[in-house]
C-alpha positions as CSV (number, residue, x, y, z in Angstrom):
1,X,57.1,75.8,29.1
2,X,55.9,72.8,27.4
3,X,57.3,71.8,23.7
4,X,54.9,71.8,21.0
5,X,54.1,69.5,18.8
6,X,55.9,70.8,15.6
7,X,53.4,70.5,12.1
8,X,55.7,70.1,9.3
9,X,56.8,73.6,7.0
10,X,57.8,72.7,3.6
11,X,61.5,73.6,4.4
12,X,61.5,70.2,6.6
13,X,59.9,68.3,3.9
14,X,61.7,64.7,4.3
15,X,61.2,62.3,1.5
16,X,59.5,58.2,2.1
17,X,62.3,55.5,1.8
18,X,59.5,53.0,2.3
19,X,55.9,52.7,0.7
20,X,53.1,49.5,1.4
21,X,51.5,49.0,-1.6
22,X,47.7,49.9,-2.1
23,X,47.0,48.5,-5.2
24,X,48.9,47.2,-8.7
25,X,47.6,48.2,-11.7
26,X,49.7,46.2,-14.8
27,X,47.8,47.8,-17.3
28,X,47.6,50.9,-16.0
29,X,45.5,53.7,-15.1
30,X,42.1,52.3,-16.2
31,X,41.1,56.0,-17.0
32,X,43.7,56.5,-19.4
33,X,42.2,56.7,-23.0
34,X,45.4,55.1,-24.5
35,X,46.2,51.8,-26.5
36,X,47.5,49.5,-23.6
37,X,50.4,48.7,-24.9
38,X,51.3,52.4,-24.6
39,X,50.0,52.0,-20.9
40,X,52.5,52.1,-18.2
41,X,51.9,49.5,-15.3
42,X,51.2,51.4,-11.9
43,X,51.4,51.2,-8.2
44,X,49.4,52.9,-5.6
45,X,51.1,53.0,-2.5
46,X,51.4,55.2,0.9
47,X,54.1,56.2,2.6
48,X,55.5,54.5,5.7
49,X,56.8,57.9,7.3
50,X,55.0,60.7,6.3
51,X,51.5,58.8,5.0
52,X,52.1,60.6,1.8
53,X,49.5,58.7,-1.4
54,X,52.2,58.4,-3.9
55,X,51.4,56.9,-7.7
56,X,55.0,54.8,-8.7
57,X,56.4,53.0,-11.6
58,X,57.4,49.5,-11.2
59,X,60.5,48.0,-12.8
60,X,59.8,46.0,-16.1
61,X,58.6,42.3,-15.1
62,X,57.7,43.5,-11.5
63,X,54.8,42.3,-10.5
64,X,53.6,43.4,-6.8
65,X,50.5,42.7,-4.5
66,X,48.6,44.8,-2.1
67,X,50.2,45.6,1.6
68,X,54.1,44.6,0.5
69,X,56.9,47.2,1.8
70,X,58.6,48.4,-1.3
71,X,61.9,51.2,-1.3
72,X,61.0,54.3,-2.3
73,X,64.5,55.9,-1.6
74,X,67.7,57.6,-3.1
75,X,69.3,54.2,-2.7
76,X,69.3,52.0,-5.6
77,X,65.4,50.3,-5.9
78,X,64.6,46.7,-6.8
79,X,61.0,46.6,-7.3
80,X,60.4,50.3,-8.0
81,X,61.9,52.1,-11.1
82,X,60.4,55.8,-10.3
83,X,58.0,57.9,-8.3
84,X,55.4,59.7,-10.4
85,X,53.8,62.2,-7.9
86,X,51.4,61.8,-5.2
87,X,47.7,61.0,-5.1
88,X,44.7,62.2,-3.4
89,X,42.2,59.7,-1.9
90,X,39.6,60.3,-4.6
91,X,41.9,58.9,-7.3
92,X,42.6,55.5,-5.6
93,X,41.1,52.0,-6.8
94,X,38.4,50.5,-5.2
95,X,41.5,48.2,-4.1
96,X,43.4,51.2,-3.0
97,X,40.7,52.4,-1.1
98,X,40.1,49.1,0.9
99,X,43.5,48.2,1.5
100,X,44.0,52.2,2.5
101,X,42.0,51.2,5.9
102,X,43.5,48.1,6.6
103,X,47.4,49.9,6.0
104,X,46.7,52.7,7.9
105,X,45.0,50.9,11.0
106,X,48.3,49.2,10.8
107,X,50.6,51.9,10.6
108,X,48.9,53.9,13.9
109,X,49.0,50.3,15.8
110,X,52.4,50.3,14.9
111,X,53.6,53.9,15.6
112,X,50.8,54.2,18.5
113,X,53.8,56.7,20.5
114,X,54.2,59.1,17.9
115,X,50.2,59.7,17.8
116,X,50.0,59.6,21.7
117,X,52.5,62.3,21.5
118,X,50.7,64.5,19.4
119,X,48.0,64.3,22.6
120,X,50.5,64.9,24.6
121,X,52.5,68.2,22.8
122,X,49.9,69.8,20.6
123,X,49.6,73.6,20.8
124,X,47.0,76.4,20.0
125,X,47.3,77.3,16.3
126,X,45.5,80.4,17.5
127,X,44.0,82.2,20.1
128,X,40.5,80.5,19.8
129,X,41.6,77.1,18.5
130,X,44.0,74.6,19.4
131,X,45.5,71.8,17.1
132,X,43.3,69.4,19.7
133,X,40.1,70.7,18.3
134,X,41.2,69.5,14.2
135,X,40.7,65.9,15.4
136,X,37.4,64.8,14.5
137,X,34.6,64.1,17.1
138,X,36.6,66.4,19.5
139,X,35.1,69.3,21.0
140,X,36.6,72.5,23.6
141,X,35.2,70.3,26.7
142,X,37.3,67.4,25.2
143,X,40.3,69.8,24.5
144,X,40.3,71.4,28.5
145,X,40.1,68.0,29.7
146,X,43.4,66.4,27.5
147,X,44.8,69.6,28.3
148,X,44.5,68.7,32.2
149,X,45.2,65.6,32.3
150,X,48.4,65.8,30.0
151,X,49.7,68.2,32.8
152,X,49.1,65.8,35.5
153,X,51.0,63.3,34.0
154,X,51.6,62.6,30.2
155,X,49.3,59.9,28.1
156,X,51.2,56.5,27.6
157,X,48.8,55.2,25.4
158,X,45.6,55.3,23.6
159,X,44.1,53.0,26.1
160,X,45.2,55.7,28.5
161,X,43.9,58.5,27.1
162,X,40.5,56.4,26.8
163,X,40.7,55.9,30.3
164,X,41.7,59.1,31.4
165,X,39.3,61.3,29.7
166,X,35.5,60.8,30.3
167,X,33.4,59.8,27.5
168,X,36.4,60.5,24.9
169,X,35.8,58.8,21.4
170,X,38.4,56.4,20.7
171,X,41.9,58.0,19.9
172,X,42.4,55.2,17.5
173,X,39.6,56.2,15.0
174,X,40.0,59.7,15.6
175,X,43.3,59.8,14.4
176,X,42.6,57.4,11.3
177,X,39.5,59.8,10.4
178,X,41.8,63.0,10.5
179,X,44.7,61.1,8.5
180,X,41.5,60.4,5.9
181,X,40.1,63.9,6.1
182,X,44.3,64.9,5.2
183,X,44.6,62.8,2.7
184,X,41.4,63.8,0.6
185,X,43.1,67.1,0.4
186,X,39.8,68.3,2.6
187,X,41.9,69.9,5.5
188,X,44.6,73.0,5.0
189,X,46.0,72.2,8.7
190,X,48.1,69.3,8.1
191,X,48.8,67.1,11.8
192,X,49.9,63.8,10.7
193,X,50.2,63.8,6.8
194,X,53.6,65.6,5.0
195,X,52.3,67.9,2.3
């Protein structure tokens, strides 16, 4: 019997130690109907690990740009003084938003194994859909086919998948869209984002 791919409960809820910045905001939320100098400066950011949006605090005089690594853990910080909460898409910058794509392109570059897998060990979530079928732009013909080829021999890459599977939209995208459609808060099935 083949091990599924294992969607994360709440009780395995594992907390960033890293976050890339999205955007800095010095004077603060731009919304926020206060006096600036009762503004607190912000950072938009996203989780390395778990591609969590999270809204943080910087230390006084830190000043930080878009795409640097900044700790997020128990550990003692540098740059970052606390974590507010997290963010849905919607409430991004126009910054955030941009440098959202360009971070999260990176991130599934970088971690291309741990997506592949997902291909590789996903599971029905019932008994008329599997967890396949919550990636956009794939269909049941899609699904049967990853399915069979898996079982011949597991997917090393998204290059293989794309060569594997006939007429298969790129694995890359796909995956980016889904993370997107998780991170708007428009999906309840979580794949790839902690919740």
């Amino acid at each position: 019997m083949e091990e599924g791919y294992q969607m994360q409960s709440p009780e395995q809820r594992v907390r960033e130690e890293k976050a890339i910045v999205l955007d800095f905001l010095p004077h603060g939320d731009p919304l926020d109907s206060r006096p600036s100098h009762k503004k607190t400066p912000l950072v938009q950011a996203i989780g390395v690990s778990h591609l969590v949006l999270l809204e943080l605090v910087p230390k006084r005089d830190v000043f930080l740009q878009p795409l640097a690594e900044v700790y997020i853990g128990e550990g003692k910080r540098d740059q970052i003084h606390h974590i507010v909460g997290r963010l849905t898409v919607d409430k991004l910058t126009a910054t955030g938003k941009n440098t959202l794509d360009f971070v999260l392109h990176d991130i599934i570059k970088k971690n291309e194994a741990r997506f592949v897998e997902f291909f590789n060990k996903s599971q029905p979530l019932t008994t008329r859909m599997h967890s396949l079928e919550l990636l956009p732009g794939l269909g049941k013909k899609h699904m049967w086919e990853l399915i069979e080829k898996r079982e011949e021999k597991p997917f090393e890459s998204f290059a293989d998948i794309k060569a594997r599977v006939k007429l298969m939209p790129d694995p890359e995208k796909i995956v980016m869209r889904r993370i997107l459609l998780e991170l708007s808060g428009a999906e309840k099935h979580r794949v790839f984002v902690d919740v």
